[in-house]
C-alpha positions, 0 to 999 in steps of 0.5 A: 432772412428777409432782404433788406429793401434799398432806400431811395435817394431821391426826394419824394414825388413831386417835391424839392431838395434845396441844397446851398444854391437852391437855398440862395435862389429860393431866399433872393425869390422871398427877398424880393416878395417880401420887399415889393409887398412891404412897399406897400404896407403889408406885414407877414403872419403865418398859420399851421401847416395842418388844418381841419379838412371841414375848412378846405370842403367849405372854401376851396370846394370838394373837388379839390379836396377829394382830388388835389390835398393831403388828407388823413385821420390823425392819431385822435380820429380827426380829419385833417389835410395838409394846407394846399393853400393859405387862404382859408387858414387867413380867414380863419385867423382873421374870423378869430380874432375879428373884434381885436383886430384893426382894420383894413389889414394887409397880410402876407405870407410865403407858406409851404403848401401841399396838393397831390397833383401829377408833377409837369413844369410849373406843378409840383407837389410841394411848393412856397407861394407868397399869399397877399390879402387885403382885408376890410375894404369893399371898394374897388380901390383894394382891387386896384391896389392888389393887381397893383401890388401883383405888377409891381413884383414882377417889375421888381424882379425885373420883368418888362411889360411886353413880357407879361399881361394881366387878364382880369373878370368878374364873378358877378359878370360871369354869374349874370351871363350864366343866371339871368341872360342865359336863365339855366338852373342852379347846377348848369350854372356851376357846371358851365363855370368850370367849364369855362375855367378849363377852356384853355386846356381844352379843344375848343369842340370839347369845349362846345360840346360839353357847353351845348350839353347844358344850353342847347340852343343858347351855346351860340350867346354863350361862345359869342360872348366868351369871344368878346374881350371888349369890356365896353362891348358887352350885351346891352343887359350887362350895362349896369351890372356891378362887376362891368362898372367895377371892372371899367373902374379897375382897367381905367384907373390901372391905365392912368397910373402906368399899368397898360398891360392889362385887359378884360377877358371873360374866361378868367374865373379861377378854380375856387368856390369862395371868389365873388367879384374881380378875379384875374391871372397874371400871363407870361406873354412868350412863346416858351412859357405861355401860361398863367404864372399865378392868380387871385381875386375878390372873396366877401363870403369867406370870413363870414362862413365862420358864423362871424361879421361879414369881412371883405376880402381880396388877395392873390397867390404867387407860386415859387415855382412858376415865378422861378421858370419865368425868371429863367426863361429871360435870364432875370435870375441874378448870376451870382448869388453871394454867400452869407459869409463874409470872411473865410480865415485860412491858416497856414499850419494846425499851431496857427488854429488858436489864433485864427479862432482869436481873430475870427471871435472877435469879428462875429463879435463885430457882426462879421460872419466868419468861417475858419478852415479846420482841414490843414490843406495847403493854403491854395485849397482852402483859398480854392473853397472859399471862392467856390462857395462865393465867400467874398473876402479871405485872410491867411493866419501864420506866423507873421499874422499871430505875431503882429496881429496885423492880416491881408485881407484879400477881396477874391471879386477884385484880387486885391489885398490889403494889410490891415488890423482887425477893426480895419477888416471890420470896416471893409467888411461892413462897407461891402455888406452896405454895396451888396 
């Protein structure tokens, strides 16, 4: 008889587990994303989680695809993938429906995404990121508002200036210096550009040698200017570009309403095809978790791919997990997450149970969220339950509390309690959901 094979525990490579307090976490992470992003007027939409494989070697380019998605023939023959992320899928939706819809649009969304990458700190294979695109607006006043709305997270979720820094370029800054004032060939130029967007993972004379490989001769320009971080210290060729006048706009006006912490550096370029213009990558400033926490920019050609009107585009991409190691590193997590629970019934003896589900009825009628103890464990144990899942308030059914219909409700935060009536526990109750 063949042996039975033993079943793993353990969650797949790569993803997560979110037991209750990982799920408390992972909420009080969305809560605060959706409400930062609200501020500004975006609403939140969603797509399928399943998406023609066509659409990702169209926007996002073959070497994420062939490397990084999850991709199959389903039952029918087609070729889908696994979204590894959410903007193709937005362009899409928008390119659908674009004589319906009104414009600009600003959408989020938190989706799930998938990429089969080598799990490391900061990567997994699944993973929640919030999505913000602002659509129709060609101007850089949407730049302007997308790197704003990408600051003001990290403030909502109390970060300090000097503890982050924005790095920003532009596409069109990038392609003038490896097409015009470095004139190589269509396939060096690309080449070189993703090059440029592992140079920080790389050695610098790796990085020199594959560079020198594709100009030869013109690799001194080259590194001289991916050495220079000084947006008004360019090669007098750039003087008119469209990307440096726009970058100069976005760094000036950023600075005048408060965002100082940002600088122009020219190997920012993000690793999709589909970018066009600004483009930057939102640092941890620290010496513990020195890294790029998440990411976006300009994308004019994508809605227009789907043989549709041309639409404007501009976004970014905020991953749950990165933003949570940041959170931790300097201890910005909240200490204590309540429970969705407002009330934990205790009751004293099995008798008391029907009336313990009288009172508790009657409180979710109220919008109370209310659990009662099913166990017949000593009154300390259950007492003992209540403040271990961090449910703020408790009341003790017995003899007393049936007959009487009056109840202590005891606050477990502030060990005090109180004799009260039913609509009086409703009250107290409501009072604290307001506070919290």
């Amino acid at each position: 008889m063949e042996e039975k094979k033993k079943i793993s525990v353990e969650p797949y490579r790569g993803t997560r587990d979110f037991y209750p307090e990982d799920m408390a976490v992972r909420n009080y992470l969305f809560a605060i994303m959706s409400s930062a992003v609200e501020r500004y007027g975006y609403v939140q939409y969603d797509a399928p989680l399943l998406e023609e494989t066509a659409l990702y070697k169209a926007k996002s380019g073959e070497e994420i695809v062939n490397d990084q998605t999850y991709s199959f023939l389903d039952r029918g023959g087609r070729d889908v993938t696994i979204r590894p992320e959410m903007t193709p899928s937005v362009a899409r939706m928008v390119a659908r429906r674009r004589k319906e819809l009104t414009f600009p649009l600003r959408w989020y969304s938190i989706p799930n995404l998938f990429r089969y990458e080598r799990p490391q700190r900061g990567r997994v294979r699944e993973h929640w990121q919030l999505n913000v695109d602002l659509f129709g607006v060609d101007s850089v006043g949407a730049d302007i508002e997308i790197v704003s709305v990408a600051h003001n997270i990290m403030r909502e979720f109390g970060a300090k200036e000097e503890n982050f820094q924005i790095k920003v370029n532009d596409r069109r800054i990038t392609n003038f210096l490896l097409d015009t004032y470095l004139g190589v060939d269509k396939e060096s130029s690309y080449k070189l550009s993703k090059l440029i967007d592992r140079k920080l993972k790389m050695k610098e004379e790796d990085f020199v040698g594959q560079a020198r490989e594709e100009l030869g001769e013109k690799i001194n320009l080259f590194v001289e200017f991916l050495n220079n971080a000084d947006i008004n210290n360019l090669p007098e060729e750039f003087a008119e570009n469209e990307g440096v006048l726009a970058l100069k706009k976005l760094l000036k006006d950023l600075n005048e309403i408060g965002i100082s912490n940002i600088s122009y550096d020219p190997i920012i370029m993000r690793g999709f095809d589909y970018y066009t213009g600004m483009v930057f990558e939102l640092f941890d400033t620290g010496p513990e978790n020195n890294r790029a926490l998440f990411g976006g920019g300009r994308y004019d050609d994508l809605v227009n791919l789907f043989d549709v009107e041309k639409v404007s585009g501009v976004g970014f991409g905020m991953g749950d997990v990165t933003i949570k190691d940041y959170l931790e590193t300097y201890d910005l997590l909240p200490k204590d997450l309540k429970s969705n629970t407002d009330l934990y019934v205790c009751v004293y003896s099995s008798e008391y149970k029907k009336e313990a589900d009288i009172l508790a009825h009657y409180l979710r009628g109220k919008g109370v969220n209310v659990v009662v103890d099913l166990t017949d464990r000593k009154i300390s144990a259950q007492i003992k339950t209540a403040d271990k899942e961090k449910i703020p308030f408790i009341v003790c059914v017995g003899e007393e509390e049936a007959t009487k219909r009056r109840y202590k409700l005891k606050d477990l935060s502030k060990h005090e309690e109180r004799e009260m009536d039913q609509d009086e526990i409703v009250e107290v109750i409501r009072k604290n959901k307001k506070e919290r």
